[in-house]
C-alpha positions in Angstrom: 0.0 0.0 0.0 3.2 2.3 1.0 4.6 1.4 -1.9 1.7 2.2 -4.2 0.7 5.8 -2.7 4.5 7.0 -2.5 5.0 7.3 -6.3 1.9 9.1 -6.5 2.2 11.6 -3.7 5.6 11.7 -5.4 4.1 12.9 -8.7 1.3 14.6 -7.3 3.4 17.7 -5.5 5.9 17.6 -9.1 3.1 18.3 -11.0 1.5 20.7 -8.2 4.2 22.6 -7.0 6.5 22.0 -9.5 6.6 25.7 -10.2 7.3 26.7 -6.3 10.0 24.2 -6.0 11.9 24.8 -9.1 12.1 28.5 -7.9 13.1 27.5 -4.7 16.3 25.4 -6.7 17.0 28.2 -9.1 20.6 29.2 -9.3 19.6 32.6 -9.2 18.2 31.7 -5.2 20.9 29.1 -4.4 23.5 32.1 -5.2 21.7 34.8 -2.9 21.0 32.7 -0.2 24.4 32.0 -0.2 25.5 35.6 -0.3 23.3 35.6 2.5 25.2 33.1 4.7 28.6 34.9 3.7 27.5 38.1 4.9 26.1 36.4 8.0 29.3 34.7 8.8 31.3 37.3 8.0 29.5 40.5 9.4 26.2 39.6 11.3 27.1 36.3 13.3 28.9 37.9 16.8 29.5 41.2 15.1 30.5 42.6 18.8 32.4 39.7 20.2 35.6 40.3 22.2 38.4 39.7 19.8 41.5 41.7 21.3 44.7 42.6 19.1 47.5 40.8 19.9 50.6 42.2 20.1 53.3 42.3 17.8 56.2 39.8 17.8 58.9 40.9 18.5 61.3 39.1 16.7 61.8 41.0 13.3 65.1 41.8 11.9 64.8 45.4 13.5 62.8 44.2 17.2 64.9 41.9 18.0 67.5 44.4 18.4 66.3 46.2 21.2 66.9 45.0 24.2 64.4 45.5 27.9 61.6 47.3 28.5 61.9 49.2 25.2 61.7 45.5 23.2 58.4 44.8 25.4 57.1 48.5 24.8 57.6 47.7 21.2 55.2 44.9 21.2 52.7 47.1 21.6 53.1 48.9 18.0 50.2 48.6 16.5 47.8 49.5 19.1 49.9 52.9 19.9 49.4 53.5 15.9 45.6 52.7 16.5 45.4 55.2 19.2 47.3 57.7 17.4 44.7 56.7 14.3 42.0 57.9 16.9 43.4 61.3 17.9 43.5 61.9 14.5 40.2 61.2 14.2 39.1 63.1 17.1 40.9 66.0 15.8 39.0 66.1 12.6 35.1 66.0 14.2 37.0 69.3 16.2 38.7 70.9 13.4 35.7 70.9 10.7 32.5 71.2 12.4 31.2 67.5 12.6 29.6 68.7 16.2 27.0 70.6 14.1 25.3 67.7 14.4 24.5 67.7 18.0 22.7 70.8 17.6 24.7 73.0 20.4 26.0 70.2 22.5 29.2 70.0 23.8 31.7 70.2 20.7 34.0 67.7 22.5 31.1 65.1 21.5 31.7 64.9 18.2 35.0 64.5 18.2 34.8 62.1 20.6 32.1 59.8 18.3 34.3 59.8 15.6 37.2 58.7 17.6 35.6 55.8 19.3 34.6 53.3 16.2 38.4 53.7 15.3 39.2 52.7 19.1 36.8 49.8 19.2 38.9 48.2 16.2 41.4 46.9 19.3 39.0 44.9 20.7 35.6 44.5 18.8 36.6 44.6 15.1 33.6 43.9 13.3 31.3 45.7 15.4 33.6 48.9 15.1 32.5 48.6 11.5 28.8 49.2 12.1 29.1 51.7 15.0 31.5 53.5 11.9 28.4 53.2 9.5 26.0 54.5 12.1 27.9 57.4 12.5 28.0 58.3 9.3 24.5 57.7 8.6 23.8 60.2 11.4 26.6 62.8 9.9 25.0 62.2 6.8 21.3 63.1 7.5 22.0 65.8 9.3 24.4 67.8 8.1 24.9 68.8 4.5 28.7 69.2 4.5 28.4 72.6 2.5 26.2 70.7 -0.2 28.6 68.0 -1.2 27.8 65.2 0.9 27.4 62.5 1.5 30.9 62.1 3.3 32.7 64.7 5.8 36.4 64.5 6.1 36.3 63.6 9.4 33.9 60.6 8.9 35.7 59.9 5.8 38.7 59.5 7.6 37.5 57.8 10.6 35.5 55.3 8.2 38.9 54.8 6.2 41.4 54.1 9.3 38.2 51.7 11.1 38.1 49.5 6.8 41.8 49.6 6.8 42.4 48.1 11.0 39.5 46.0 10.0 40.7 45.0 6.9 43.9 43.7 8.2 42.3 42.0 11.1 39.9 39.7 9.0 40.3 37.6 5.9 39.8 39.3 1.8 36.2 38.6 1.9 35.7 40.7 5.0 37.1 43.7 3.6 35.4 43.3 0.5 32.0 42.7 2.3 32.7 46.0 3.9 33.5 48.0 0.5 30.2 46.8 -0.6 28.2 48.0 2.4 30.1 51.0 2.3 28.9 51.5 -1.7 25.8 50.9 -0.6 25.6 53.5 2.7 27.1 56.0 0.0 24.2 55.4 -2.3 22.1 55.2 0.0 23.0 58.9 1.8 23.4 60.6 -1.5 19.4 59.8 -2.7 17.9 60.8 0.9 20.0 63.9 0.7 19.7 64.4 -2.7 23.4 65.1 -3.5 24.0 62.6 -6.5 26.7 63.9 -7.7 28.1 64.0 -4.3 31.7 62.8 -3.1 30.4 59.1 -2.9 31.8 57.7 -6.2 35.1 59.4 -5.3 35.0 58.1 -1.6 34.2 54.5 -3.1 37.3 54.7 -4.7 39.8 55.6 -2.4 38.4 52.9 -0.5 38.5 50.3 -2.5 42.3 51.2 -3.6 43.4 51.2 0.4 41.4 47.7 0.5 43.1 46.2 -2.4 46.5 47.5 -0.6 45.4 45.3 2.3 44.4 42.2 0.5 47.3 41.9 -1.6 49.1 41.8 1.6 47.2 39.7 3.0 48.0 37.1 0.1 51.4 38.0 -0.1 51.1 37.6 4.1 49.6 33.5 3.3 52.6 32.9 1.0 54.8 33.9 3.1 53.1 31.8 5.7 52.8 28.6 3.3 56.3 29.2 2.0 57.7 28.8 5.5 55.3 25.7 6.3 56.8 24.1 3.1 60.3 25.0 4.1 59.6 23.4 7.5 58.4 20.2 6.1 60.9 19.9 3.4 63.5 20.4 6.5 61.8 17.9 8.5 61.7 15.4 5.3 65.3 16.0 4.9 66.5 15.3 8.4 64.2 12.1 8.3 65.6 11.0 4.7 69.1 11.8 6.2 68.8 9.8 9.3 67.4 6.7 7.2 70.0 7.0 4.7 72.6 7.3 7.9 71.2 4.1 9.6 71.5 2.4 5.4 75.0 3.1 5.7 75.1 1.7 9.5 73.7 -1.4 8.4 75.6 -1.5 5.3 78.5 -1.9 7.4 77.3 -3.8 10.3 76.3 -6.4 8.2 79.8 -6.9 7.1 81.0 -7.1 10.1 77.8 -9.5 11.7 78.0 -11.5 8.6 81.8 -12.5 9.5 81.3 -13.6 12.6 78.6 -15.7 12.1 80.5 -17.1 9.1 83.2 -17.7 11.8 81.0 -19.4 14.2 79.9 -21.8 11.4 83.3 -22.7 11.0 84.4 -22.9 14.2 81.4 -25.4 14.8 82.0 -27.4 11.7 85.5 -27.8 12.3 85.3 -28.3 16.7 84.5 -32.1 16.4 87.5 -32.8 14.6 89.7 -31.4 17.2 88.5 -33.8 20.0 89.8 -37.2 19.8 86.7 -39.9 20.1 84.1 -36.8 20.9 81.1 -37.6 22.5 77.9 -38.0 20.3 76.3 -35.6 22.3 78.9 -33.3 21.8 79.4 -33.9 18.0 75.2 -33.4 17.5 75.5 -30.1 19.6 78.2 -28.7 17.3 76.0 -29.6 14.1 73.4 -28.0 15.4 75.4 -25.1 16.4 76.6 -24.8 12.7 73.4 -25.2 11.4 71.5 -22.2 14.0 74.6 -20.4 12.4 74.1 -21.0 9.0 70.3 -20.2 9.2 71.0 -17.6 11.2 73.5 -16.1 8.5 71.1 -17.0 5.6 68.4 -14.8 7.4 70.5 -11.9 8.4 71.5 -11.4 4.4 67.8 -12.1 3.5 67.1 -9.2 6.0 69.8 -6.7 5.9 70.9 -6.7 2.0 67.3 -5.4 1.3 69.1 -2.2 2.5 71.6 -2.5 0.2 71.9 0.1 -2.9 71.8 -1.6 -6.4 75.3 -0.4 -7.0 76.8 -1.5 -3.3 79.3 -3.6 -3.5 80.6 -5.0 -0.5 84.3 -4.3 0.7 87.0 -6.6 -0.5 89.1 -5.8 3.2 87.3 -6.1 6.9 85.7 -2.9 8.2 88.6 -0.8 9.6 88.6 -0.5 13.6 90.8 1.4 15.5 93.8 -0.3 14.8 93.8 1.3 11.2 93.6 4.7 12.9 97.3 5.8 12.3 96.9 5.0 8.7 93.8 7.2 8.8 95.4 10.1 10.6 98.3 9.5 8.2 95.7 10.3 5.4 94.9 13.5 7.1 97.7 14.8 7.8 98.7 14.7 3.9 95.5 16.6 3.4 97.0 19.5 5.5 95.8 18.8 8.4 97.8 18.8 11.5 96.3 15.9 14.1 97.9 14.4 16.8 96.5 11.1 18.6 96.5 10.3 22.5 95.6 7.6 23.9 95.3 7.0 28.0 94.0 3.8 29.1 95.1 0.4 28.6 94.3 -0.5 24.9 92.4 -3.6 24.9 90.5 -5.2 21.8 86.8 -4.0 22.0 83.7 -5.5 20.4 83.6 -4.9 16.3 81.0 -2.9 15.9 82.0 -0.3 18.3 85.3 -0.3 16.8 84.0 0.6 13.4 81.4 3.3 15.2 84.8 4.6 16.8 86.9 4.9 13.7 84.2 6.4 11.6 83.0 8.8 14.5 87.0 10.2 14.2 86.9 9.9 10.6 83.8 12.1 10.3 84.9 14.8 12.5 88.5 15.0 10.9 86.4 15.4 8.0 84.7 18.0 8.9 87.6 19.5 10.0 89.0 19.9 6.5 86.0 21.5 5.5 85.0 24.1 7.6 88.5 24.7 9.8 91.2 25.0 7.3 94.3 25.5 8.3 93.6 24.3 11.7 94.9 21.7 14.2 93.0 18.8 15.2 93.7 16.4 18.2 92.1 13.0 18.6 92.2 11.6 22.2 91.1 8.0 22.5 90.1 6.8 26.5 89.7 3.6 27.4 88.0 3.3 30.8 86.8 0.2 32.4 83.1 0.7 31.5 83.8 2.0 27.8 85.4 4.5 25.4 85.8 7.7 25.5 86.9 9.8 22.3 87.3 13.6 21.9 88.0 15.1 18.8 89.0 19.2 18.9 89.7 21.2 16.5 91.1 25.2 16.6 89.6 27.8 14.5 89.9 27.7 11.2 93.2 30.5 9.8 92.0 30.3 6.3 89.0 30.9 4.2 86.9 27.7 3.8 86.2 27.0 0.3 82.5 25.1 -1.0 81.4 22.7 0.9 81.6 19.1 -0.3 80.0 17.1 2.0 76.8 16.4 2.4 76.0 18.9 5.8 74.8 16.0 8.0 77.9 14.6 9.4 76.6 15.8 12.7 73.6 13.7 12.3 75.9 10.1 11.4 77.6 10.6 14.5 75.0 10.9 16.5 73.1 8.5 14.6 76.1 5.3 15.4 76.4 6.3 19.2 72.9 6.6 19.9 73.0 2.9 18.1 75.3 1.8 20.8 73.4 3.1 23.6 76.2 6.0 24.7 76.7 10.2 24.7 77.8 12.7 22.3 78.1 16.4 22.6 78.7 18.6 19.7 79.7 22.0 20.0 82.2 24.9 19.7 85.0 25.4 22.1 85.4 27.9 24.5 88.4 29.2 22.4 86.9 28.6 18.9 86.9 25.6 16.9 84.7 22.5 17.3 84.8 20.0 20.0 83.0 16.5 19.4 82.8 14.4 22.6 82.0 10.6 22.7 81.0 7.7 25.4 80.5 4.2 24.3 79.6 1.7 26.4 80.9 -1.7 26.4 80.2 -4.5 28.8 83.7 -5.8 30.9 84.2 -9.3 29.4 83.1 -11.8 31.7 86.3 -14.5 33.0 85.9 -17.7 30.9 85.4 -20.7 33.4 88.0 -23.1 34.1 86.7 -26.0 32.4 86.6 -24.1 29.2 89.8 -23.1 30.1 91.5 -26.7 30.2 89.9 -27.8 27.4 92.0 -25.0 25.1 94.7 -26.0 27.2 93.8 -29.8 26.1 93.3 -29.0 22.6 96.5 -26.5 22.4 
C-alpha cells in the first residue's frame, strides 16, 4: 500500500508545485542565499564579540634588536598607531564642524564619536564597522557638508582608518563585504539627501584602492606563511631522509661485520668435532646444530639486511677498519694539511667490532669535517679507554684560512649521532670555548666476563 501511494504523492506535488520548487532550486536563489550566509558569517554572526589585538612579535630583523623594557614596549606597535589613528580622528570631528550635528552640545562630543569606532577596532573589530556606519549615517542626515555630501572628512577618515584596522584584522572577503556595504551607505546617503553627484563615487574609490593594498598583503602575508610551512616540512623530510640514509649506511657496514662472525662461528662449529679425539655424540650433535643455528641464522640476516643495500653497493673486499687502522687514517689527514695528533690513555684492549667501526668512523667524520670548515687548523684525537667503555674527543682550533665550498653532504653531525645513539652511549657537539669545534663521545661496552675453568682446560687440552 506504502509502496503504491508514494509514487503518487511523489508525482502529485511535481506536478502541483513544480513551479514553487523549481524556484526555490533556481541558481539565481541558491546564489543569494548563499551571499546571504557569507554576509552572516562574515559580518552579522557575533558582530560585537571580544576579539583583542595581539601584540606584535617581536622578533623581526629590527625588534629583535632592542633589548628590555623598550623590546616589550615595542610589542605594543600597533595598538599605539591605532590610538594615534583615533586622535586623528578626534581632531578632525573638532577641526571641521562635525559637532554641528549635536545641535549646540558639547563640541568635544563629536569628536569624541568619531574617535571611538576607530578605538573599538582593538578589541571589537567587526562591530567597530557598524558603529562606523552609524555614525555616518547620522553625519550624513543631518548635516549637509556645505552641499557635497554625503561624506565629511572627518567621517571619511575615521571610516577609512576603522576598513583599513578591520581589513587587516579579517580575511579578503571581509574587507570586501565591507567596501560593498560601504557602496551601498554612500548610495544610500546621497538619494535621501539628494546630492547625486556627491563625493560618494570618489569616496568608493579611495576605499577600495586602500582595501586592495590590504588584500594583496594579505596574500602576499599567506605565502609567506605557506612558503615557510613548506620549508619546515621539506626540513623535517630531509633530516628524516638523512637519518634513514645514515642508519643504510650503518647497516651496510654492520652487516659486514655481523655477517663475519657468524661465518666464523659456522666454521668454528663445523671444524670443533674434529679437534677432539673420540668426541662424545652428544657433543658432535650439539656442534652440528650449532653450525646449522649459524648458518640459518646467517642466511636470514642477508635475506634481511641486504634489502638495505643500494643496487650499486658492493661490498668491501678488506674487513671494516677498527681502530687499529687509525694511524693510517690520521696519516691520510695529515697529507691533506691537516695537523692531528692522537692520545691515547687507558690500557688498549680489543673492543667489540662494531664499536670499533662506530669509533673509527666517528674520528673519521669529524677530521672530516675539520678539513672542510676549519682549514688551516689543528685537530687532536684523544682515544680513553676506561673500564666501563670508550671515550673519544675530537678538537679542532679555529679555522686560519678561508673555507672554500662545501663538499659534504651537511649532515655529518647527524651520522655521529646516529652510530652512538646505536650503541646506547653520549655525544656532545659543539664549539669550544676558544673557537673551533669540539665533538665528545662515550660508548659503552660491557667488561668481558672470565671464561670458566673447564673451558679453560679444554683449550689448554686442545692446544
Amino acid at each position: 500500500m506504502n509502496e503504491t501511494t508514494r509514487p503518487r504523492q511523489g508525482r502529485r506535488s511535481a506536478a502541483g508545485g513544480g513551479v514553487g520548487h523549481a524556484t526555490l532550486r533556481s541558481p539565481e536563489f541558491r546564489l543569494a542565499v548563499n551571499v546571504y550566509a557569507g554576509l552572516r558569517k562574515d559580518l552579522l554572526h557575533d558582530a560585537f564579540a571580544y576579539r583583542p589585538l595581539p601584540r606584535m612579535k617581536t622578533d623581526g630583523p629590527l625588534t629583535r634588536r632592542l633589548r628590555g623594557r623598550i623590546r616589550e614596549y615595542a610589542s605594543w606597535t600597533p595598538h599605539a598607531f591605532v590610538g594615534f589613528l583615533a586622535f586623528c580622528s578626534l581632531l578632525f570631528g573638532l577641526g571641521h564642524g562635525d559637532q554641528e550635528w549635536f545641535g549646540g552640545i558639547a563640541w568635544l562630543l563629536g569628536g569624541l564619536l568619531l574617535a571611538t569606532p576607530v578605538v573599538m577596532t582593538l578589541v571589537r573589530p567587526v562591530g567597530a564597522f557598524w558603529l562606523s556606519c552609524a555614525v555616518t549615517l547620522m553625519s550624513g542626515t543631518t548635516s549637509d557638508h556645505g552641499g557635497f555630501g554625503p561624506w565629511s572628512p572627518g567621517t571619511f577618515f575615521m571610516h577609512l582608518c576603522v576598513l583599513a584596522v578591520v581589513g587587516l584584522r579579517t580575511r579578503p572577503r571581509v574587507a570586501a563585504w565591507m567596501w560593498a556595504l560601504t557602496v551601498l551607505l554612500g548610495l544610500v546617503l546621497s538619494s535621501v539627501k539628494g546630492s547625486y553627484g556627491g563625493n560618494a563615487v570618489p569616496m568608493a574609490t579611495v576605499y577600495a584602492l586602500v582595501l586592495l593594498v590590504i588584500c594583496v598583503l594579505h596574500i602576499r602575508r599567506d605565502a609567506e606563511r605557506q612558503v615557510s610551512a613548506e620549508k619546515s616540512v621539506t626540513a623535517v623530510e630531509r633530516d628524516r631522509r638523512t637519518v634513514l640514509e645514515e642508519r643504510t649506511n650503518i647497516a651496510r657496514e654492520l652487516h659486514d661485520v655481523v655477517a663475519h662472525h657468524m661465518s666464523v662461528v659456522a666454521i668454528q662449529a663445523e671444524a670443533a668435532p674434529y679437534r677432539v679425539e673420540n668426541p662424545p655424540p652428544e657433543l658432535a650433535q650439539a656442534f652440528v646444530t650449532i653450525r646449522e643455528n649459524a648458518v640459518a641464522a646467517l642466511t636470514e640476516l642477508r635475506r634481511v639486511l641486504g634489502v638495505v643495500r643500494a643496487e650499486d653497493y658492493e661490498a668491501p673486499d678488506a674487513p671494516q677498519p677498527t681502530l687499529a687502522d687509525l694511524d693510517s687514517l690520521l696519516a691520510n689527514v695529515r697529507e691533506a694539511g691537516l695537523p692531528v695528533e692522537k692520545v691515547i690513555t687507558g690500557a688498549v684492549r680489543e673492543l667489540p667490532q662494531g664499536v670499533e667501526l662506530s669509533a673509527y668512523r666517528i674520528v673519521q667524520e669529524a677530521l672530516s669535517n675539520t678539513l672542510r670548515h676549519a682549514p688551516g687548523a689543528a685537530a687532536r684525537v684523544e682515544i680513553g679507554y676506561v673500564l666501563g667503555g670508550l671515550g673519544l674527543r675530537i678538537v679542532n682550533g679555529p679555522a686560519t684560512a678561508e673555507a672554500g665550498p662545501s663538499q659534504g653532504s651537511g649532515h655529518g653531525i647527524t651520522g655521529m649521532e646516529e652510530r652512538v645513539a646505536m650503541l646506547g652511549g653520549a655525544m656532545t657537539a659543539e664549539p669550544g670555548a676558544e673557537g673551533g669545534y669540539e665533538v665528545t663521545v662515550f660508548i659503552p661496552v660491557a667488561a668481558a666476563e672470565p671464561e670458566p675453568a673447564a673451558t679453560s682446560l679444554a683449550k689448554d687440552g686442545q692446544a
